[in-house]
C-alpha positions as CSV (number, residue, x, y, z in Angstrom):
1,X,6.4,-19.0,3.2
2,X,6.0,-17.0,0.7
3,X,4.3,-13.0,1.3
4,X,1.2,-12.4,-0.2
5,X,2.6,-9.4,-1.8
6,X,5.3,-8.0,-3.0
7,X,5.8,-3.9,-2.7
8,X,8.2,-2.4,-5.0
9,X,9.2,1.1,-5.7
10,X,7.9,2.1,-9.3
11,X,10.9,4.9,-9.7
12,X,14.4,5.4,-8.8
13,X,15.3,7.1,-5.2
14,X,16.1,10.4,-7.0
15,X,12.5,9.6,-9.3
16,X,8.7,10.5,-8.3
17,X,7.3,8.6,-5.0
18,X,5.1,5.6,-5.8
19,X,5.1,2.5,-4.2
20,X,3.4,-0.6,-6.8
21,X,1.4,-3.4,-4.1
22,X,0.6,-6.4,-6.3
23,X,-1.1,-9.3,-4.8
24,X,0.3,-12.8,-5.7
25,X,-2.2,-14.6,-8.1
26,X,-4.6,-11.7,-8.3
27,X,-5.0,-9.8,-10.8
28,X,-5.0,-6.9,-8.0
29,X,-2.5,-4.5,-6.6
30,X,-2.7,-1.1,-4.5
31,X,-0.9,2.1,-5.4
32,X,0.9,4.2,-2.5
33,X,1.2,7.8,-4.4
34,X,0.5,8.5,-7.9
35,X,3.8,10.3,-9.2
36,X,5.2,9.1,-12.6
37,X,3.7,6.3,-13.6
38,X,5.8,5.4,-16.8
39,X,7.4,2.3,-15.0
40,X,3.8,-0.1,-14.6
41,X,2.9,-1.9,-17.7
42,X,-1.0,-1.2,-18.9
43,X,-1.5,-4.7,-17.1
44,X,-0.5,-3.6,-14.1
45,X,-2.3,-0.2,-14.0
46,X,-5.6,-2.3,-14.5
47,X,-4.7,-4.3,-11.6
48,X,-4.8,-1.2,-9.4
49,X,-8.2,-1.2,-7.2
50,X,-7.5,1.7,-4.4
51,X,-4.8,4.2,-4.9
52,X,-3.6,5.9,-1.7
53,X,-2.1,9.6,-2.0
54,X,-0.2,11.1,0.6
55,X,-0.9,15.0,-0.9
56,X,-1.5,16.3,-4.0
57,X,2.0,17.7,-5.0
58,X,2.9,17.6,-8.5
59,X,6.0,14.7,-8.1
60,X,2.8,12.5,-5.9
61,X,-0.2,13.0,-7.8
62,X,0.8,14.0,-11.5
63,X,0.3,9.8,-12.3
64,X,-3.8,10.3,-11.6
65,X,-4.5,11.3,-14.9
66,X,-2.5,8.4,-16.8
67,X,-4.2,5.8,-14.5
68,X,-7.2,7.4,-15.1
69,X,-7.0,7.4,-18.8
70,X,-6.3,3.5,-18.4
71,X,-8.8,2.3,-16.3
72,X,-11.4,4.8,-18.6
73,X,-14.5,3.2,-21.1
74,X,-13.9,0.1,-19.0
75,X,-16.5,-1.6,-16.1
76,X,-14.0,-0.3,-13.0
77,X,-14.7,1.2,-9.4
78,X,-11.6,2.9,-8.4
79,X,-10.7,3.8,-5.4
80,X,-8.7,6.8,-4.1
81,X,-7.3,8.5,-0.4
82,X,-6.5,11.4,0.0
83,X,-5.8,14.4,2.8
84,X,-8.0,17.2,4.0
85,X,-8.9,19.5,0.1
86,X,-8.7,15.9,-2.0
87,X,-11.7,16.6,-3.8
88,X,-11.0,20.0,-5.0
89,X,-7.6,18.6,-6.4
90,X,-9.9,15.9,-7.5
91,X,-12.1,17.9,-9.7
92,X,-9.9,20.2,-10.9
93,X,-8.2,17.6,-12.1
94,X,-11.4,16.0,-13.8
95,X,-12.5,19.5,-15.2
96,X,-9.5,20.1,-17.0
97,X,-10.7,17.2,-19.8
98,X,-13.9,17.7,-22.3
99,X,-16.4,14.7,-21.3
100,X,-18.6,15.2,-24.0
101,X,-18.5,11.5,-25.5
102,X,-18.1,9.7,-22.2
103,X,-21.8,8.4,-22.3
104,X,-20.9,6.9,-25.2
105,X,-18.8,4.5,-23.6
106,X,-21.1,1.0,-22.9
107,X,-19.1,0.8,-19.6
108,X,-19.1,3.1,-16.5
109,X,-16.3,4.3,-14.4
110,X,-16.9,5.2,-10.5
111,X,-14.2,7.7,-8.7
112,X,-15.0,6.6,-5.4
113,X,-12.9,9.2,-3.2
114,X,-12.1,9.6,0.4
115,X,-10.7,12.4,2.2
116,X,-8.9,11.5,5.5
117,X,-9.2,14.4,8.1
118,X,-7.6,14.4,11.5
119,X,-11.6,13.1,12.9
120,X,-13.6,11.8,10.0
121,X,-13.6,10.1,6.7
122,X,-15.7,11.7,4.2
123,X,-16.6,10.5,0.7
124,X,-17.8,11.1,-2.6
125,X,-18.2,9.2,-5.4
126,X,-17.7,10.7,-8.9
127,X,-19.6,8.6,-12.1
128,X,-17.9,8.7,-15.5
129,X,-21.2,8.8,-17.5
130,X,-22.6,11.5,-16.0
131,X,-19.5,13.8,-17.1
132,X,-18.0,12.5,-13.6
133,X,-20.4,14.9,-11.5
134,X,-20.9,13.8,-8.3
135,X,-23.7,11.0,-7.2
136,X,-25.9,11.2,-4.1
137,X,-24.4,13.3,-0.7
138,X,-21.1,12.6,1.2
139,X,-21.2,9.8,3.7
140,X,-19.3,10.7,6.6
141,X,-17.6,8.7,9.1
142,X,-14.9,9.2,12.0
143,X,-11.5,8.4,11.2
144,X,-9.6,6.3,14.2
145,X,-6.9,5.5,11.9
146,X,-7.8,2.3,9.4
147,X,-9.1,4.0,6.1
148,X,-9.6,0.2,4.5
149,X,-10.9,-2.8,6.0
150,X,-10.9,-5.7,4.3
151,X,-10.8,-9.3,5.3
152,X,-7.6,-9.8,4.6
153,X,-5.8,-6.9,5.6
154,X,-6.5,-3.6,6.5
155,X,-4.4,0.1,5.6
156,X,-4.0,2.3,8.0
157,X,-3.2,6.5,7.6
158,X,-1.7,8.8,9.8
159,X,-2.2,12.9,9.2
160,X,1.7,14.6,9.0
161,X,2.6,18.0,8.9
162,X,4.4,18.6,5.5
163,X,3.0,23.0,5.6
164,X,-0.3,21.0,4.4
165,X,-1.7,17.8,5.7
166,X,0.3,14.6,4.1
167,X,-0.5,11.6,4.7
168,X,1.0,8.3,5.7
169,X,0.2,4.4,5.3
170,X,0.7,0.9,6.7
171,X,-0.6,-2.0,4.8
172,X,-1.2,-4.7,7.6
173,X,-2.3,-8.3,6.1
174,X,-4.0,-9.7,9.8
175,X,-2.4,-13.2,8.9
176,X,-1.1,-15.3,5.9
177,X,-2.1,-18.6,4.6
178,X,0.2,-20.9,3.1
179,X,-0.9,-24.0,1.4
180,X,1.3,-27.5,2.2
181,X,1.7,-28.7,-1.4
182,X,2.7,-32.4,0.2
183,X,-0.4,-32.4,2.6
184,X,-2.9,-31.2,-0.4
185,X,-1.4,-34.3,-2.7
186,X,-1.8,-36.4,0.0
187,X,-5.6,-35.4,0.3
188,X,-5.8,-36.1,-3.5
189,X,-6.5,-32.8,-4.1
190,X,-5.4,-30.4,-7.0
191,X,-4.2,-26.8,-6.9
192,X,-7.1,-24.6,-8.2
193,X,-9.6,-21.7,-8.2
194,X,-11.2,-23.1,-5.2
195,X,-8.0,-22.5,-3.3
196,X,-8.5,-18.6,-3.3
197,X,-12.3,-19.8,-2.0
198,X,-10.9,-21.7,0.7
199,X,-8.8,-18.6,2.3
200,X,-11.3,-16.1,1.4
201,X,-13.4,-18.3,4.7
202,X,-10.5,-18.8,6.8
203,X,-10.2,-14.8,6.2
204,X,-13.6,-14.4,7.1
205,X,-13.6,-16.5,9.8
206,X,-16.2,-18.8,8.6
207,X,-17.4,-21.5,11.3
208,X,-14.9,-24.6,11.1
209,X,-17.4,-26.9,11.6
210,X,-19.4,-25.0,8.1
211,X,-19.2,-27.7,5.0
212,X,-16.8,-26.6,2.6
213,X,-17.4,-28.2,-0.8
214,X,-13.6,-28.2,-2.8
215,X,-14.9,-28.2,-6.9
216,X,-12.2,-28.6,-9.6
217,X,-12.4,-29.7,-14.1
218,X,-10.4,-32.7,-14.2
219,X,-9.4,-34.2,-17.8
220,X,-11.6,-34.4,-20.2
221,X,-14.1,-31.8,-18.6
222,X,-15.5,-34.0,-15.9
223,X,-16.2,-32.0,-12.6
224,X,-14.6,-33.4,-9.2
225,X,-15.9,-32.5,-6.4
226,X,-15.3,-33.4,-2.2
227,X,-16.9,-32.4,0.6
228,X,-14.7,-31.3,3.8
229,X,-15.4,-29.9,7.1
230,X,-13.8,-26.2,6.7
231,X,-12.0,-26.1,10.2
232,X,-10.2,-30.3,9.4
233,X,-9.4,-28.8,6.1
234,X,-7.5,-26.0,7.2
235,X,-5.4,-28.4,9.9
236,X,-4.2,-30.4,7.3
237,X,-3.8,-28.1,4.2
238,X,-3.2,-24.5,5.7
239,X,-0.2,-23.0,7.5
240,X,-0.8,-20.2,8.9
241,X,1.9,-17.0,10.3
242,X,1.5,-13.6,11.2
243,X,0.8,-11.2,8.4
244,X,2.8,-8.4,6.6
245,X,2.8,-5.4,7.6
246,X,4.5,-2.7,5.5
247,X,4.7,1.0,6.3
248,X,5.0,4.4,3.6
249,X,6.0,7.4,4.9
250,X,7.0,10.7,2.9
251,X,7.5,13.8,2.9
252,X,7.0,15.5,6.6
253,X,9.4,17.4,8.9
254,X,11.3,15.3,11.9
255,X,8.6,17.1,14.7
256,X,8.0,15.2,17.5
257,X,4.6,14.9,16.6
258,X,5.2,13.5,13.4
259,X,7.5,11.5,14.7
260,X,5.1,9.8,17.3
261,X,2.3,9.3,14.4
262,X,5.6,7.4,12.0
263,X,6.6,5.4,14.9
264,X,3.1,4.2,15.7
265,X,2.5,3.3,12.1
266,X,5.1,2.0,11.4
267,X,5.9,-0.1,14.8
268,X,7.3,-3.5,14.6
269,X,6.9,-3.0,10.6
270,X,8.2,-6.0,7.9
271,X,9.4,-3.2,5.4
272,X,9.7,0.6,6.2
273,X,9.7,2.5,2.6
274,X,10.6,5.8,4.0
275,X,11.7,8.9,2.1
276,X,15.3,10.9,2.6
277,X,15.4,13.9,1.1
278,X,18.5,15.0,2.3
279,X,21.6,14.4,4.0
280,X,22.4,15.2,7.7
281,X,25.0,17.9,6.8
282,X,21.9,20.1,5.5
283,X,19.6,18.8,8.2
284,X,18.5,23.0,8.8
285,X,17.5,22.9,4.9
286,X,15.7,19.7,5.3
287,X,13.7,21.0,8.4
288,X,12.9,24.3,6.5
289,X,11.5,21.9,3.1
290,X,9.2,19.8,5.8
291,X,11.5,16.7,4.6
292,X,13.5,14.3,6.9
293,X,17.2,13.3,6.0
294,X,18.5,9.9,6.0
295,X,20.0,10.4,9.2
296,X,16.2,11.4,10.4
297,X,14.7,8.1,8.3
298,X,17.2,5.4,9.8
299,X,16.7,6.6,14.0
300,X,12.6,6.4,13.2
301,X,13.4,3.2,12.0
302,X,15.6,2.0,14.9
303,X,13.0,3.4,17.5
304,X,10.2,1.9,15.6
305,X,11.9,-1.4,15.7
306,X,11.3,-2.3,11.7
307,X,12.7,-5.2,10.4
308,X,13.5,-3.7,6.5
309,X,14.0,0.0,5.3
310,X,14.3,1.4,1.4
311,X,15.0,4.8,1.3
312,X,13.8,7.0,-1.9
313,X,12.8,11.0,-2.5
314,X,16.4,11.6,-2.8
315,X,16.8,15.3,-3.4
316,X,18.5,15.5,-7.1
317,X,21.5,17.4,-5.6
318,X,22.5,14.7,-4.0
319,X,23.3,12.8,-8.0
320,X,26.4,10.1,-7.5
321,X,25.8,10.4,-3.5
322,X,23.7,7.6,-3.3
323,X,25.6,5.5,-1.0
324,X,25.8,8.4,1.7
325,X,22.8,7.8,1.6
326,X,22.3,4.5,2.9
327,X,25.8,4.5,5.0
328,X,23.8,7.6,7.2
329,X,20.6,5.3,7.2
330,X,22.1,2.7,8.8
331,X,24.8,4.8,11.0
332,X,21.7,6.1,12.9
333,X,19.5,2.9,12.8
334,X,22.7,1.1,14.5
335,X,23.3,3.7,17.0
336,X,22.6,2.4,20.7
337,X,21.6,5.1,22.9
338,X,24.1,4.2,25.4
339,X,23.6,0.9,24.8
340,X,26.6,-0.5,23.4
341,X,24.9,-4.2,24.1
342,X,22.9,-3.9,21.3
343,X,23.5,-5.7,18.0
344,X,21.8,-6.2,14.7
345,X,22.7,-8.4,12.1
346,X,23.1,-7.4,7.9
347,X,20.6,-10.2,7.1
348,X,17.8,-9.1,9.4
349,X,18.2,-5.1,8.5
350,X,18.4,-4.5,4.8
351,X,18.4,-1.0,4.3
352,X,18.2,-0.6,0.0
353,X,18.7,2.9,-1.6
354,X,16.8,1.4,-4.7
């Protein structure tokens, strides 16, 4: 069956963070860190609706004002996460432009912006006509770890040490839905719109015995129409299996409390994007940074039991090394703890230096 989306590291290993989340058939994507932004098309910045920063160093966040600039004198909420002092990195960014002739533009563009503390959520929305000054007070909430909830999916955040509060993500889809192409020409029924209509209420959890009205233009501009029960229509049409779950950790030293809060986040994860700034022969350098080595990356993804791991945030030392890279990664992901028993196959653990 094929994932609902597809995550892909915008840069090279050695290039800023930022991980690109497009949703298949949406025009929609989420952003994990906003480094260089050079690799998405103008398309694909559009497409981004909530934009997830881990902390606002230069290589993470630099990319805010070049999706900003795209996404500005159109009709667009976006959305953006970030740790403990967001806003002020917020507006300073925002005051460093002249705003003069934004309430010229016929549409309006709303900074909604969240700032995830170790015990609340707290948000502020920032309105590009009004020279993006704040609107209304901060709404305040406590944080238990999901930051989104949607029906769909939800992403999760976990607070790391990095000298300043950095953040980390998981992206958990809470189950996918998979059209049989053979059942729905059976049924006499044609791909379409309404499909997207029909998962939105098995996503929502819509009563099964609720009338579910499938609408689609046939030739010629005539309107089709059937009427189903929602719950029959999903047992012959829908196959359903667990959800994706992808995790995005950077930048944070190998403490054991950030080591608990990665392993929780990332437990029993699809896809593990995970950064490795070092190697293990300057493991002292990489604790005194607040960066893990690829030695550190690959055991939290052995004892977090993930099923995929890319590496990136390669320190630029390390140019022509990349394979060490991955051969450290997977050196500690394989080791056994005693256990000499255990075994894991190439084709379930694909760890990419991409």
């Amino acid at each position: 069956m094929r994932p609902a989306f597809h995550p892909r590291l915008v840069n090279d290993p050695f290039g800023d963070p930022g991980l690109f989340v497009p949703f298949h058939f949406e025009r929609r994507a989420l952003m994990f860190d906003l480094g260089d932004l050079g690799g998405l098309t103008s398309r694909e910045l559009l497409s981004i609706s909530h934009a997830f920063v881990s902390h606002a160093h230069m290589d993470h966040f630099i990319g805010f004002d070049t999706l900003l600039r795209t996404v500005l004198g159109r009709d667009q909420t976006l959305y953006l996460y970030g740790p403990s002092g967001f806003f002020e990195r917020i507006e300073g960014r925002l005051a460093g432009y002249t705003w003069n002739l934004v309430e010229e533009f016929a549409n309006d563009v709303h900074l909604v912006v969240t700032e995830v503390r170790e015990e609340t959520l707290v948000t502020r929305t920032y309105i590009s006509r009004k020279r993006f000054r704040t609107e209304g007070l901060d709404r305040v909430k406590a944080f238990q770890g999901p930051v989104l909830e949607e029906p769909r999916f939800c992403v999760e955040a976990a607070v790391l040490d990095h000298r300043i509060p950095c953040l980390a993500f998981a992206l958990k889809e809470r189950f996918h839905v998979n059209i049989d192409k053979a059942a729905l020409a059976g049924l006499g029924l044609p791909v379409g719109a309404w499909l997207d209509e029909f998962k939105a209420a098995l996503y929502e959890e819509r009563d099964p015995s609720e009338e579910f009205e499938v609408t689609w233009i046939e030739d010629g501009g005539i309107q089709g129409a059937r009427r189903f029960t929602l719950g029959k229509l999903a047992e012959d049409i829908a196959r359903v299996s667990p959800g994706k779950h992808v995790a995005y950790v950077t930048d944070a030293i190998a403490s054991p409390v950030n080591c608990g809060r990665i392993r929780r986040l990332a437990w029993k994860a699809d896809h593990l994007f995970i950064e490795a700034a070092f190697l293990k022969e300057e493991e002292k350098l990489a604790r005194d940074k607040h960066h893990l080595t690829a030695a550190q990356a690959g055991t939290l993804a052995r004892e977090a039991g993930v099923r995929a791991l890319t590496l990136f945030h390669f320190s630029p030392r390390y140019r022509g090394r990349e394979v060490e890279f991955e051969a450290e990664a997977m050196a500690a992901y394989r080791a056994s703890s005693g256990d000499d028993s255990r075994s894991i196959s190439e084709e379930m653990i694909r760890i990419k230096a991409r």
